[in-house]
VEXDREN-2710 file (C-alpha; in Angstrom, 1 decimal):
% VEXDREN-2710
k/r/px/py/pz
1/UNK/-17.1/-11.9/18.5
2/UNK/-17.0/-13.7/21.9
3/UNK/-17.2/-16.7/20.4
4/UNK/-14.4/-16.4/17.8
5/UNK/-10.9/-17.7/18.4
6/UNK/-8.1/-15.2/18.4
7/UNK/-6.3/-15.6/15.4
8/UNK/-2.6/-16.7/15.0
9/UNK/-0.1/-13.9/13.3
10/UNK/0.2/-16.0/10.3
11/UNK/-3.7/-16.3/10.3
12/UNK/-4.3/-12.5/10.8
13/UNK/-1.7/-12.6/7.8
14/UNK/-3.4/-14.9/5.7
15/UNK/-6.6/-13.4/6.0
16/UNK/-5.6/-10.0/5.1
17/UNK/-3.7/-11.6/2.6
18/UNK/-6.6/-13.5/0.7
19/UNK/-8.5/-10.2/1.1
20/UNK/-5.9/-7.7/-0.8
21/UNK/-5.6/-10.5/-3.1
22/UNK/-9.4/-10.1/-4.1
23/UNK/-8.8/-6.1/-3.6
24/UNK/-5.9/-6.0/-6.4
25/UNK/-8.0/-8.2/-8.9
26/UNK/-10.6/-5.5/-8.7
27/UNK/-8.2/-2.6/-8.2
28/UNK/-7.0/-3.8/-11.4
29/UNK/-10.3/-4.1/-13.4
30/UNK/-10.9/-0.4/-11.9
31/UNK/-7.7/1.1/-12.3
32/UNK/-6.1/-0.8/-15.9
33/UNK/-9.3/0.1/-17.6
34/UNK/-9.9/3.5/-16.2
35/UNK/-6.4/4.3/-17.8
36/UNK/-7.2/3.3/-21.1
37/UNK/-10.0/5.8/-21.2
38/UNK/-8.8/8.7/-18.9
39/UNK/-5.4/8.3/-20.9
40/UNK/-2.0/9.9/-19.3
41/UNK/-3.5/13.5/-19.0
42/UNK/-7.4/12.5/-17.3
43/UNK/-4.9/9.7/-15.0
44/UNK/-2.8/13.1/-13.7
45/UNK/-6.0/14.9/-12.9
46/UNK/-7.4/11.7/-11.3
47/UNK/-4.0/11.2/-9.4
48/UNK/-3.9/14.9/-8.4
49/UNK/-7.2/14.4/-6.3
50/UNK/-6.1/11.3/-4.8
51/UNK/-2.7/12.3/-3.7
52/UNK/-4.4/14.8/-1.7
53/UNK/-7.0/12.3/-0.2
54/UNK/-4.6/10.2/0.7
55/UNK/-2.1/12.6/2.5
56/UNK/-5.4/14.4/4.4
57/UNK/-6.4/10.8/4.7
58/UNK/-3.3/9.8/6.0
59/UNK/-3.3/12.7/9.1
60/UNK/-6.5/11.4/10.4
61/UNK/-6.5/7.5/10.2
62/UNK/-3.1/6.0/9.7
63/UNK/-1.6/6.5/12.5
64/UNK/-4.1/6.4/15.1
65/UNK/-6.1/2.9/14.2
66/UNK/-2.8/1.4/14.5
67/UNK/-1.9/2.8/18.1
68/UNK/-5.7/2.3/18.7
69/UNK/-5.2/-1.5/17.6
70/UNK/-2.0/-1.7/19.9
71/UNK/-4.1/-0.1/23.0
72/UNK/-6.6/-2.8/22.5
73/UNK/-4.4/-5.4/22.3
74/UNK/-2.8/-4.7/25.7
75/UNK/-5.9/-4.4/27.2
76/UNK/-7.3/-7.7/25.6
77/UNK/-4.2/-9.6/26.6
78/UNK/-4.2/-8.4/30.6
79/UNK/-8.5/-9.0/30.4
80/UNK/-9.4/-5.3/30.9
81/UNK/-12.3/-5.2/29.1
82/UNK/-13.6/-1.7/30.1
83/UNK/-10.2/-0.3/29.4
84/UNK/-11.2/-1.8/26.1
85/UNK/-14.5/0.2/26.1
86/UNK/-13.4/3.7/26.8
87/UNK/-10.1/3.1/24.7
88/UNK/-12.8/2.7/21.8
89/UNK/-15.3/5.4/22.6
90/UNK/-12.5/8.2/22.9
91/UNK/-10.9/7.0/20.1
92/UNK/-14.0/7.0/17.6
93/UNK/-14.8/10.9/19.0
94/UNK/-11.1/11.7/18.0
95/UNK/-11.0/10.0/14.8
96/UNK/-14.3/11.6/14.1
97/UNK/-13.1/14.9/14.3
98/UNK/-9.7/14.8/12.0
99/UNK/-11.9/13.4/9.5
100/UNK/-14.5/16.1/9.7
101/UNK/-11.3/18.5/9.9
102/UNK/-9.8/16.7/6.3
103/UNK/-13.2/16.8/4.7
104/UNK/-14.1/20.6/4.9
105/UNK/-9.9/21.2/3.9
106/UNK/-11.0/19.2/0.3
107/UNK/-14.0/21.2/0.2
108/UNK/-13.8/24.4/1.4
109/UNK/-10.2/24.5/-0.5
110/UNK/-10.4/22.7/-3.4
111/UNK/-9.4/25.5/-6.2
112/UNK/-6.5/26.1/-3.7
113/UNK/-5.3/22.5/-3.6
114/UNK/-5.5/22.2/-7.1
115/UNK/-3.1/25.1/-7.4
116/UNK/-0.7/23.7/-5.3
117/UNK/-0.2/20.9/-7.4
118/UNK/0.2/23.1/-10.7
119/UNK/-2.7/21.5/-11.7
120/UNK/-6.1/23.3/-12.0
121/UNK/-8.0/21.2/-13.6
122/UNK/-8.8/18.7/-10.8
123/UNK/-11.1/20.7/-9.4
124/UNK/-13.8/18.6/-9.5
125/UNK/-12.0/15.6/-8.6
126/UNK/-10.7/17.1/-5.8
127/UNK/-14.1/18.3/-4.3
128/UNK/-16.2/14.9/-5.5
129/UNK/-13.4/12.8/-3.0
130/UNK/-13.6/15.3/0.1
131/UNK/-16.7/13.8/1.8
132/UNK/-15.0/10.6/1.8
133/UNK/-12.3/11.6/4.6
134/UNK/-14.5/11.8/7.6
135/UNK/-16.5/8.3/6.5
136/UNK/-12.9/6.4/5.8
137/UNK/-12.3/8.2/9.6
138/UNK/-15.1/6.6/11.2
139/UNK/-14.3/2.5/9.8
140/UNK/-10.7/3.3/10.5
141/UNK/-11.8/3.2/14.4
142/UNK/-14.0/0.5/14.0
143/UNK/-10.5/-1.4/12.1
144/UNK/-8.3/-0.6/14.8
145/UNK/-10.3/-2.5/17.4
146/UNK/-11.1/-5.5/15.3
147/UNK/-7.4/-5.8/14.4
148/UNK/-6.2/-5.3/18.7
149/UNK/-8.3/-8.0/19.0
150/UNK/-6.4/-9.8/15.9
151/UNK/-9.4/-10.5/14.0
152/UNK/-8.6/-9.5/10.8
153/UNK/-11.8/-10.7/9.3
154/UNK/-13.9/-7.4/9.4
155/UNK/-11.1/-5.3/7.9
156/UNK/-10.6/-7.9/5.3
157/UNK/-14.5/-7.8/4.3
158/UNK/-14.4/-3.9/4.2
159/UNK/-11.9/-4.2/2.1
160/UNK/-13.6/-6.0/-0.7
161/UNK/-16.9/-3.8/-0.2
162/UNK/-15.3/-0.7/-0.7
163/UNK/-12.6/-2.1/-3.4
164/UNK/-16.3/-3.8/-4.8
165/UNK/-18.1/-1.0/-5.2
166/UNK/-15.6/1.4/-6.6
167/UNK/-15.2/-0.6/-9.4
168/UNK/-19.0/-1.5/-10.2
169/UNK/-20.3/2.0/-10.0
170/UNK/-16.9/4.1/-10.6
171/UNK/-15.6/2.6/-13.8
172/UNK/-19.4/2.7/-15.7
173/UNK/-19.4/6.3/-14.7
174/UNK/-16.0/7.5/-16.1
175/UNK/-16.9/5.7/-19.5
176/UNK/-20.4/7.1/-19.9
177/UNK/-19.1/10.9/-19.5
178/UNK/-16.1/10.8/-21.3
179/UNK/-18.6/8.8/-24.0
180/UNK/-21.0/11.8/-23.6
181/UNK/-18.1/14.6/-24.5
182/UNK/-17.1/15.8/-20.8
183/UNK/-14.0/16.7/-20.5
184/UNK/-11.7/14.7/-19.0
185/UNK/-11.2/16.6/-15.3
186/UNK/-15.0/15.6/-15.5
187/UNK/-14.2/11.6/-16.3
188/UNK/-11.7/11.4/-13.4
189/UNK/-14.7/12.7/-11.2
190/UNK/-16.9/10.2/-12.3
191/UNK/-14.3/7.6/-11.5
192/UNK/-13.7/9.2/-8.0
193/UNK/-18.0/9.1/-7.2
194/UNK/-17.2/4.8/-7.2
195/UNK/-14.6/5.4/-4.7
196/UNK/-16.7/7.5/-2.5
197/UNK/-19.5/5.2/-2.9
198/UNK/-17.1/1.7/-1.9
199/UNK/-16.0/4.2/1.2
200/UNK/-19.6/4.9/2.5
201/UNK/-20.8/1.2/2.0
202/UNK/-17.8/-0.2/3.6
203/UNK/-18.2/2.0/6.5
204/UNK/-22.1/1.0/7.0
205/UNK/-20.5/-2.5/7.2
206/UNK/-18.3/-2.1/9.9
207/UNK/-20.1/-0.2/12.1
208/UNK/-22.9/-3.3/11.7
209/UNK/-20.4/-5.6/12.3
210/UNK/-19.5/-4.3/15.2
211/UNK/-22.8/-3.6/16.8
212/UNK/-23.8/-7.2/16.0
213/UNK/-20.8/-9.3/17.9
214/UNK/-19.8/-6.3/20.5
215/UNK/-22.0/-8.5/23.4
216/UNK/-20.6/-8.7/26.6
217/UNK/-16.4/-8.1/25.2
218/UNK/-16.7/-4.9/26.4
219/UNK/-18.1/-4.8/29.8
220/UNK/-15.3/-5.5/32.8
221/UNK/-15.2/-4.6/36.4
222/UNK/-11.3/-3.2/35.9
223/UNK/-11.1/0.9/36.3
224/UNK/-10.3/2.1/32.7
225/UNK/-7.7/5.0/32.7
226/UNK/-9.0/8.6/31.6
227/UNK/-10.4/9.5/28.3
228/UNK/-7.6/12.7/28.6
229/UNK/-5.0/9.5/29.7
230/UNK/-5.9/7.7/26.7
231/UNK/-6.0/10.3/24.1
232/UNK/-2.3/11.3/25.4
233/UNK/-1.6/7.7/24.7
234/UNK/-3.2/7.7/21.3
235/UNK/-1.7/10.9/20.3
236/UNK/1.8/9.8/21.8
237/UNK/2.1/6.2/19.6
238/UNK/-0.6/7.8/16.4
239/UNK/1.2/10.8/15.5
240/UNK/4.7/9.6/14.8
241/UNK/3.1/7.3/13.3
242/UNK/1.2/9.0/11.2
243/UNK/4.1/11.7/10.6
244/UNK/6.3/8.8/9.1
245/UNK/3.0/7.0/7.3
246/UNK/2.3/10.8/5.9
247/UNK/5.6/11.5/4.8
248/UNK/4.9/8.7/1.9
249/UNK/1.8/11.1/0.8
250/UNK/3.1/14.2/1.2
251/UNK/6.1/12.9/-0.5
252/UNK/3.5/12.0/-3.6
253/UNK/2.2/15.5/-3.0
254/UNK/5.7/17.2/-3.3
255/UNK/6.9/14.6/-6.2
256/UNK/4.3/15.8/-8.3
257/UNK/4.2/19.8/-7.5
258/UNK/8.2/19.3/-8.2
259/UNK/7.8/17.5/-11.4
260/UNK/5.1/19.5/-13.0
261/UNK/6.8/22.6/-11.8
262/UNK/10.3/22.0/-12.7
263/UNK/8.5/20.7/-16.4
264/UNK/6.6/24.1/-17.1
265/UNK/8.6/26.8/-16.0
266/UNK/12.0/25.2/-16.5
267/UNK/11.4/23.3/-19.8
268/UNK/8.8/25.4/-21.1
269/UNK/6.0/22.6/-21.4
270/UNK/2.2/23.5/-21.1
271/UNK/0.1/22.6/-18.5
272/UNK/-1.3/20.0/-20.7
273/UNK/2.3/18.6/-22.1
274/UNK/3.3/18.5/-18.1
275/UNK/0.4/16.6/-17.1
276/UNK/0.5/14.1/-20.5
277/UNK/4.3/13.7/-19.3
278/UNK/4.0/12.9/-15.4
279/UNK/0.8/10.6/-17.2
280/UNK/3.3/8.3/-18.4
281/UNK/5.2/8.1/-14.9
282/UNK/1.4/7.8/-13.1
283/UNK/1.0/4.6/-15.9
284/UNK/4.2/2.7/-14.2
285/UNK/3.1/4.0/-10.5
286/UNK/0.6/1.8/-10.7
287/UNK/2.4/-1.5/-11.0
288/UNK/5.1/0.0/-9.0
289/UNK/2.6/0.3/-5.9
290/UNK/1.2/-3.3/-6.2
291/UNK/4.0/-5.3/-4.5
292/UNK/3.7/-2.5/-1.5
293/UNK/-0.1/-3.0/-1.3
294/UNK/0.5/-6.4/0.3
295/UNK/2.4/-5.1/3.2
296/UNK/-1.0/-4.1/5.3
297/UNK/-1.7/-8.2/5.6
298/UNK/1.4/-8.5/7.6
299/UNK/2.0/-5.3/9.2
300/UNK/-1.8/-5.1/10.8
301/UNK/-1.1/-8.6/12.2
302/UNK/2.4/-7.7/13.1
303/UNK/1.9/-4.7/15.6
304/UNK/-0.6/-6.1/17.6
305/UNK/1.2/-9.6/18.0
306/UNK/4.9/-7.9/18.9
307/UNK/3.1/-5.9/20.7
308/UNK/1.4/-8.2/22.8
309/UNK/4.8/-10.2/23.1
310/UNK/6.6/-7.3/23.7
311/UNK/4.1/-6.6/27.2
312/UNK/4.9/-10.1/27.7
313/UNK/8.6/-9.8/27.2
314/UNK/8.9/-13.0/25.5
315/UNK/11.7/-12.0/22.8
316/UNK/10.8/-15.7/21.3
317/UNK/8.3/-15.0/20.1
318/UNK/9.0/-11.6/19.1
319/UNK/12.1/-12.9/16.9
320/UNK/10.2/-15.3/15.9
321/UNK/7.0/-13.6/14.1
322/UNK/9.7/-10.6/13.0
323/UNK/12.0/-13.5/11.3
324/UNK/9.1/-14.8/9.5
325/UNK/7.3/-11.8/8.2
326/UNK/11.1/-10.8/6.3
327/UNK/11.2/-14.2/4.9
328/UNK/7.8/-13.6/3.8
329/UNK/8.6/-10.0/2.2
330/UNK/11.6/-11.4/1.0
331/UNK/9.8/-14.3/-1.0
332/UNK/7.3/-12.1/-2.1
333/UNK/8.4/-8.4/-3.0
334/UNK/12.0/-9.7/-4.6
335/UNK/10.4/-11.4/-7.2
336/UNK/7.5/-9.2/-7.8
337/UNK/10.1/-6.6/-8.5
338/UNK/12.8/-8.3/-10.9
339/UNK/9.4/-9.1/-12.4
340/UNK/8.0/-6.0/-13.0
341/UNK/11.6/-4.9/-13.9
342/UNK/12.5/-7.9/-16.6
343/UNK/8.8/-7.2/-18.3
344/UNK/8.3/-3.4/-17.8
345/UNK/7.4/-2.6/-21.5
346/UNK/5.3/-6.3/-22.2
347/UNK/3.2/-5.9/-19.6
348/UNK/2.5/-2.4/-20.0
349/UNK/1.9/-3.0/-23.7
350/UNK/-0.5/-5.8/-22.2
351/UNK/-2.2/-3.9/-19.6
352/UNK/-2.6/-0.6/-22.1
353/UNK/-3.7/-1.6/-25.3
354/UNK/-5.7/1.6/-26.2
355/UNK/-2.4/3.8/-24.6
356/UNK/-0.1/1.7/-26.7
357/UNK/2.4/4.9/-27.0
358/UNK/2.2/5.7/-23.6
359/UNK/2.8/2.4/-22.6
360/UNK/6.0/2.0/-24.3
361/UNK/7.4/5.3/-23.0
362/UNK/6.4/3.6/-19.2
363/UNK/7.9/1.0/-19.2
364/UNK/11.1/2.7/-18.7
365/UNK/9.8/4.4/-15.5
366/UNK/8.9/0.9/-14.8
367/UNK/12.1/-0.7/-15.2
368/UNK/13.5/1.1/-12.5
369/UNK/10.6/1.5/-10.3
370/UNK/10.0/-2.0/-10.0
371/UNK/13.7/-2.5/-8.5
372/UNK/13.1/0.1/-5.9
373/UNK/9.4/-1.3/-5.3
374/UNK/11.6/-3.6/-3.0
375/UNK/12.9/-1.6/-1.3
376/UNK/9.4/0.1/-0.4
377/UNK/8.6/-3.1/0.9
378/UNK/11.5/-3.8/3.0
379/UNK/11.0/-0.1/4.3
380/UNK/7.3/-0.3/5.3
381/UNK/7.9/-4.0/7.0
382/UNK/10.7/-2.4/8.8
383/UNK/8.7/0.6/10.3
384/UNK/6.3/-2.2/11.5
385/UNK/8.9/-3.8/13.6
386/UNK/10.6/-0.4/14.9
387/UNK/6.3/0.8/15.6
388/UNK/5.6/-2.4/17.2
389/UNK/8.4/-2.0/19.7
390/UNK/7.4/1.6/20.9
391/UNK/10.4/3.3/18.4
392/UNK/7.4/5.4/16.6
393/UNK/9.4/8.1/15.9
394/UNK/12.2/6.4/13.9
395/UNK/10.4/5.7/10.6
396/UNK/9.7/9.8/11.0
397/UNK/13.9/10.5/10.6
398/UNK/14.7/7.9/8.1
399/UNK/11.3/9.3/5.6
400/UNK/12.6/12.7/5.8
401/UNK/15.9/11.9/5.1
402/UNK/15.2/9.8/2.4
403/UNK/12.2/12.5/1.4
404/UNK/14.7/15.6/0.9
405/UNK/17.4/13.2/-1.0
406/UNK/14.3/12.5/-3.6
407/UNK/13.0/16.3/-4.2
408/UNK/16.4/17.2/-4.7
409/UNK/17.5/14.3/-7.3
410/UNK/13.8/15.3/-8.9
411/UNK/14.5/19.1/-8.8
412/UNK/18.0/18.7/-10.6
413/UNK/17.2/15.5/-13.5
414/UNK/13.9/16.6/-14.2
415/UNK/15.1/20.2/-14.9
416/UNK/17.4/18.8/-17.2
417/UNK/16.4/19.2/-20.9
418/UNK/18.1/15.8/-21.8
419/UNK/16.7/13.8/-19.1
420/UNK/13.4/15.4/-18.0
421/UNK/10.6/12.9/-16.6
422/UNK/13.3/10.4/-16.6
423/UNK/14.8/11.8/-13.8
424/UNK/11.2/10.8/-11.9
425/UNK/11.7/7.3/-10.9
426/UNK/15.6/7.8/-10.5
427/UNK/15.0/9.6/-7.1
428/UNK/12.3/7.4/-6.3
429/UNK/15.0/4.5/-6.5
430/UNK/17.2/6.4/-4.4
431/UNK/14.7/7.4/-2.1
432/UNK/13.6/4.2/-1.1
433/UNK/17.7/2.3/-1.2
434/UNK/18.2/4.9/1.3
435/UNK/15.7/4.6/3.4
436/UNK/15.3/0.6/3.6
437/UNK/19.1/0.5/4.1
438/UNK/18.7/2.6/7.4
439/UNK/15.8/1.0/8.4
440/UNK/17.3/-2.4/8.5
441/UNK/20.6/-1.1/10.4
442/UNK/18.2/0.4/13.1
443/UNK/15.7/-3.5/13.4
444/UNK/19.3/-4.8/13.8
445/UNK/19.8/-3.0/17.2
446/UNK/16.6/-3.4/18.0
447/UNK/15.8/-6.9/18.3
448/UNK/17.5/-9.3/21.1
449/UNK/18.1/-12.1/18.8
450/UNK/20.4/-10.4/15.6
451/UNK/18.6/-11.2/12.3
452/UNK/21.0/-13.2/9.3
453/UNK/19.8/-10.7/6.3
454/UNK/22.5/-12.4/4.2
455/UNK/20.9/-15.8/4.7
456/UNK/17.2/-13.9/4.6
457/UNK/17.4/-12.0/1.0
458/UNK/20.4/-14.3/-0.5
459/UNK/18.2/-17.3/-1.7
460/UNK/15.4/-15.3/-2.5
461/UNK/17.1/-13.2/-4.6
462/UNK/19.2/-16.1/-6.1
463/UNK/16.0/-17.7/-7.5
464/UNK/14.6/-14.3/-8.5
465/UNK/17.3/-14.0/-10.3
466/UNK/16.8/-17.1/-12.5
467/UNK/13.2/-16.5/-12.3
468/UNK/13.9/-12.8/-14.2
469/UNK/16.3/-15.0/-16.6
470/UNK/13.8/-17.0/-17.6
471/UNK/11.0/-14.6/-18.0
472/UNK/13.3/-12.7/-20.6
473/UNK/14.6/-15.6/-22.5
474/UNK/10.6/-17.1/-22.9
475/UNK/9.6/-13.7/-23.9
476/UNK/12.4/-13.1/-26.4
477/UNK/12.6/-16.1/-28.1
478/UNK/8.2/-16.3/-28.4
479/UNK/8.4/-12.8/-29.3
480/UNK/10.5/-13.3/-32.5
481/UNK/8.8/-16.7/-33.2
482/UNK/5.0/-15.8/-32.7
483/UNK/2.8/-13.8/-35.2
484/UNK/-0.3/-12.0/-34.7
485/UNK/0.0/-8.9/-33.4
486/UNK/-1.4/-7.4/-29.9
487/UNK/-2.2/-11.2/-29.1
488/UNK/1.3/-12.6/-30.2
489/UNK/2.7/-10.2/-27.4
490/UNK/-0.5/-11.1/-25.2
491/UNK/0.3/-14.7/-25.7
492/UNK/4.2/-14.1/-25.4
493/UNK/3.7/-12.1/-22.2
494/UNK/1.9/-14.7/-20.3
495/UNK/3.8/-17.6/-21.1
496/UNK/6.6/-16.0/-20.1
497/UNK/5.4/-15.1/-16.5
498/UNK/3.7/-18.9/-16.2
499/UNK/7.6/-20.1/-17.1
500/UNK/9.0/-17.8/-14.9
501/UNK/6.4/-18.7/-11.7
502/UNK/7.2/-22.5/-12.7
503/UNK/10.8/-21.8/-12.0
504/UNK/10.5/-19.5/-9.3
505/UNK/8.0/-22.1/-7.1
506/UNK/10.5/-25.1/-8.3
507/UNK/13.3/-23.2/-6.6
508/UNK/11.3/-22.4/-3.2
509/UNK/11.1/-25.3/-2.5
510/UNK/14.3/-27.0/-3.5
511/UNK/16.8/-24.0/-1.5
512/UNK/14.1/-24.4/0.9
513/UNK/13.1/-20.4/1.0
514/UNK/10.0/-21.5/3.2
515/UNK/10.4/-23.6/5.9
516/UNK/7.6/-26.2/7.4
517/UNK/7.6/-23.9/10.8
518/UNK/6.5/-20.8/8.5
519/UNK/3.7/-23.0/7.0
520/UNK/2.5/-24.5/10.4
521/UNK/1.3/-21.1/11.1
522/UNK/-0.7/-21.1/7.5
523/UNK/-4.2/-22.6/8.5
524/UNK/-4.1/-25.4/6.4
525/UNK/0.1/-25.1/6.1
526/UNK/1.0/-28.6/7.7
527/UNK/-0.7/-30.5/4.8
528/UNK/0.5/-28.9/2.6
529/UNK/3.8/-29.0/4.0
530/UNK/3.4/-32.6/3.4
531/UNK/2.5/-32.5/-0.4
532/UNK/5.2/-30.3/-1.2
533/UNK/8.0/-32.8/1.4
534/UNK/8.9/-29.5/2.6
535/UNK/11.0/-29.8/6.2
END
C-alpha cells in the first residue's frame, strides 16, 4: 500500500465504477432468476428479511466507515500516520460491537421481526441473514480506511467476492429446495445462505488485504488524539450519517408494514394475496434500485476528496469535483430512468419470462418508479456533498420530511379499493421529488462557487428525451412487424435499447454533455477524448 499512488477522484470513481458494473451483471443473474422461481410471494418473503438486514445493517456500518474514511483522510493528508493507526483500531472495536449488537436483534428476534412486517413467514429468512451483520461490520472498517486513503481498489474487489459468491452458491440453492417441494419461505432462505456466504468470504479478503500492504503506513512519531476523542468524532460525523442513510431502510421497513397492513385489514386480502400483491411492486423495485446502486462509485471517492479540499480550503477544487460528479449523475441516472420508464412492461416481460403475469402488472409500478429513480440519485449525490462539508445532519431533516410525506400518500392510495398497490410507487415518486428538490436548494448555499442546474440537467435531459422517443418508436413499430413470440419481444426489446444508446451516445457528444476536462480525470480519458474530437 506504500507503494501505490493515491488515486485521483475520477479514478476512485472509475474504479468503483468498473466494480458495480461487474456487481450488477451478477446481481442480475442472482436476483432476475431467483424471481422467476421464488415468484411475487417467495420475492416478499425474501425482501422481508433483507429489508431488515439492511436497516440493522445500515445502524452499524453506513454511517461510520464513511466518517472513519473522512478521519483517515485528514490524517493522511497532514502525514499523521499514528493518528491513522488509533483512528483504525477504535474504529474496528466500535464497528465490531454494533454488528454483534444487529446480529443477536435478527436472531434472538426473528419471529418478532417477522411480525412487524405482517409477514410471518420469513422466519427463516430472517434468522439464515442475522450472522451476516457483525461480518459485513468488520469489512466495513477495513473499507473505510482503504477508501480515506482513496484507494478504492480493495472495496471494489470485495465487492465482486461477495456479489460472486452469492450468486454461485445462493441461486443453486433456492432452485434445488423449491425443486425438492420446500415451501417457499424455505427457497428465499436458501437464496439468503449465498448472500451470507459472499459476506464471510469478502470479509476474509479484506482483512488479508490489509494485513498484507499495512507496512510501515501506519507507524508515525505524531501524538494521536484519544481513543474516547476519536470515538466522539466518529459518533459526531457516523450517526447523522447513518440516521439519514437509515431513514432509506427504515423507510423500506415502514413502506412495506404500511402496504401489507393497509391491504389486509383495510381491503380484506389474505396474507398470501398481500404478499403476491406487494410481489409485483418488489418485481419493479428491482430495476428501480439499479440506477441508485451506482451512486457508491462516486460518493465513496467524493467525501474523502471534498473533504480533504475542504481541510485545505481550496474551494477549486471543491467546485470542481462537486460540478463534475452532477454532470456525471446527470448523464447517467436521467437516461437510465426515461429508460426504465419508456420500456417498463418490455423489459419486465424480458427479464420475467416464467412470471409473465406478474410482469405485466409491474411494469406499471415501473413506469413511475423509474422517473423518480432520478430523483434517488440526485438525492443520494446531494447528501454526499452536504456530508463531505461537515452538514451531516441535513440529509437527516430532508429524509424525514420526505419519509412522512410517503407513509402518508401510501396509507391513503393504498387503502383505496380502486387504486390499491397502485398507490405504492405514487408516494415513492413524491417522496423522492421532494426530497431531491430540497436537497439541491440546500448544495446551492453551500458551495462558494453557485452551481448552473439549468445548464447541468437541461442537455441531459434534452437527449434523454429523444433517446426515450426512440426507444418507443423502435419498439412499436418491430413489435407490430416481428413474429415469433417471447423472442419477437426479446428481439424487439433489445433493438430498441441498442437504437436508443446509438442516439443517446451520438448526442453526448454532439451538445457536448462531457467535456475533455471531465475525461482527463478518466485514466485513459485524454485519448479517448481525442477519438471521439471531444473539446
Amino acid at each position: 500500500m506504500s507503494r501505490e499512488k493515491k488515486q485521483s477522484f475520477m479514478g476512485g470513481v472509475t474504479v468503483m465504477a468498473i466494480s458495480t458494473v461487474f456487481v450488477k451483471i451478477c446481481g442480475a443473474l442472482y436476483k432476475i432468476p431467483l424471481n422467476n422461481i421464488l415468484g411475487e410471494e417467495g420475492v416478499t418473503h425474501f425482501m422481508s428479511a433483507y429489508n431488515i438486514y439492511t436497516f440493522l445493517l445500515t445502524l452499524s456500518t453506513t454511517g461510520l466507515p464513511l466518517a472513519l474514511s473522512k478521519l483517515i483522510s485528514e490524517a493522511h493528508a497532514t502525514g499523521r500516520r499514528t493518528q491513522m493507526r488509533r483512528c483504525f483500531n477504535t474504529a474496528m472495536a466500535l464497528f465490531a460491537a454494533m454488528g454483534a449488537a444487529g446480529t443477536a436483534v435478527m436472531l434472538l428476534f426473528t419471529r418478532q421481526l417477522a411480525e412487524l412486517l405482517n409477514n410471518p413467514s420469513a422466519y427463516w429468512p430472517i434468522k439464515t441473514l442475522g450472522v451476516s451483520v457483525i461480518c459485513v461490520s468488520i469489512m466495513c472498517a477495513y473499507r473505510g480506511f482503504a477508501q480515506g486513503r482513496q484507494n478504492m481498489v480493495p472495496t471494489a474487489v470485495s465487492q465482486f467476492i461477495e456479489a460472486f459468491f452469492k450468486l454461485l452458491v445462493g441461486l443453486p440453492l433456492a432452485w434445488y429446495l423449491i425443486r425438492m417441494g420446500q415451501p417457499l419461505e424455505i427457497g428465499a432462505a436458501g437464496a439468503i445462505v449465498g448472500v451470507s456466504a459472499g459476506i464471510v468470504l469478502a470479509m476474509l479478503y479484506m482483512v488479508l488485504n490489509y494485513r498484507r500492504h499495512r507496512g510501515p503506513i501506519l507507524w508515525g512519531t505524531d501524538v494521536p488524539q484519544s481513543h474516547g476523542a476519536i470515538i466522539r468524532r466518529l459518533l459526531g460525523l457516523g450517526i447523522p450519517i447513518t440516521i439519514g442513510q437509515a431513514g432509506m431502510s427504515l423507510l423500506n421497513m415502514v413502506d412495506q408494514s404500511v402496504i401489507l397492513g393497509r391491504l389486509q385489514e383495510v381491503l380484506g386480502y389474505t396474507e398470501q394475496a398481500s404478499a403476491a400483491l406487494y410481489g409485483q411492486y418488489s418485481f419493479s423495485n428491482t430495476l428501480f434500485n439499479l440506477p441508485a446502486a451506482f451512486l457508491p462509485a462516486v460518493s465513496v471517492s467524493l467525501i474523502p476528496a471534498v473533504s480533504v479540499a475542504v481541510v485545505r480550503k481550496n474551494h477549486e477544487e471543491v467546485n470542481k469535483v462537486v460540478t463534475t460528479s452532477f454532470r456525471l449523475i446527470s448523464m447517467l441516472a436521467i437516461p437510465a430512468g426515461v429508460g426504465l420508464s419508456v420500456l417498463a412492461g418490455p423489459i419486465l416481460l424480458l427479464l420475467y419470462p416464467a412470471r409473465r403475469e406478474t410482469a405485466i402488472a409491474a411494469a406499471y409500478h415501473l413506469q413511475i418508479l423509474g422517473a423518480a429513480s432520478i430523483f434517488v440519485c440526485i438525492m443520494l449525490l446531494t447528501n454526499s456533498i452536504m456530508q463531505a462539508h461537515g452538514k451531516v445532519q441535513l440529509p437527516i431533516f430532508t429524509m424525514l420530511i420526505g419519509g412522512v410525506v410517503k407513509v402518508a400518500v401510501n396509507y391513503l392510495l393504498v387503502g383505496d379499493p380502486d387504486i390499491n398497490i397502485k398507490g405504492a410507487p405514487i408516494g415513492t415518486l413524491v417522496c423522492y421529488v421532494l426530497i431531491a428538490a430540497i436537497n439541491l436548494a440546500i448544495v446551492y448555499g453551500l458551495l462558494e462557487k453557485k452551481p448552473n442546474y439549468f445548464a447541468i440537467f437541461l442537455k441531459p435531459a434534452f437527449a434523454s428525451a429523444a433517446m426515450g422517443a426512440t426507444a418507443w418508436a423502435v419498439h412499436g413499430i418491430l413489435g407490430r412487424t416481428l413474429t415469433g413470440g417471447y423472442l419477437r419481444e426479446s428481439l424487439a426489446t433489445f433493438l430498441a435499447v441498442g437504437a436508443a444508446v446509438a442516439v443517446y451516445a451520438v448526442l453526448v457528444i454532439a451538445l457536448r454533455i462531457i467535456t475533455r476536462e471531465d475525461l482527463r480525470m478518466v485514466p485513459g480519458g485524454e485519448k479517448l477524448a481525442r477519438v471521439l474530437h471531444i473539446r
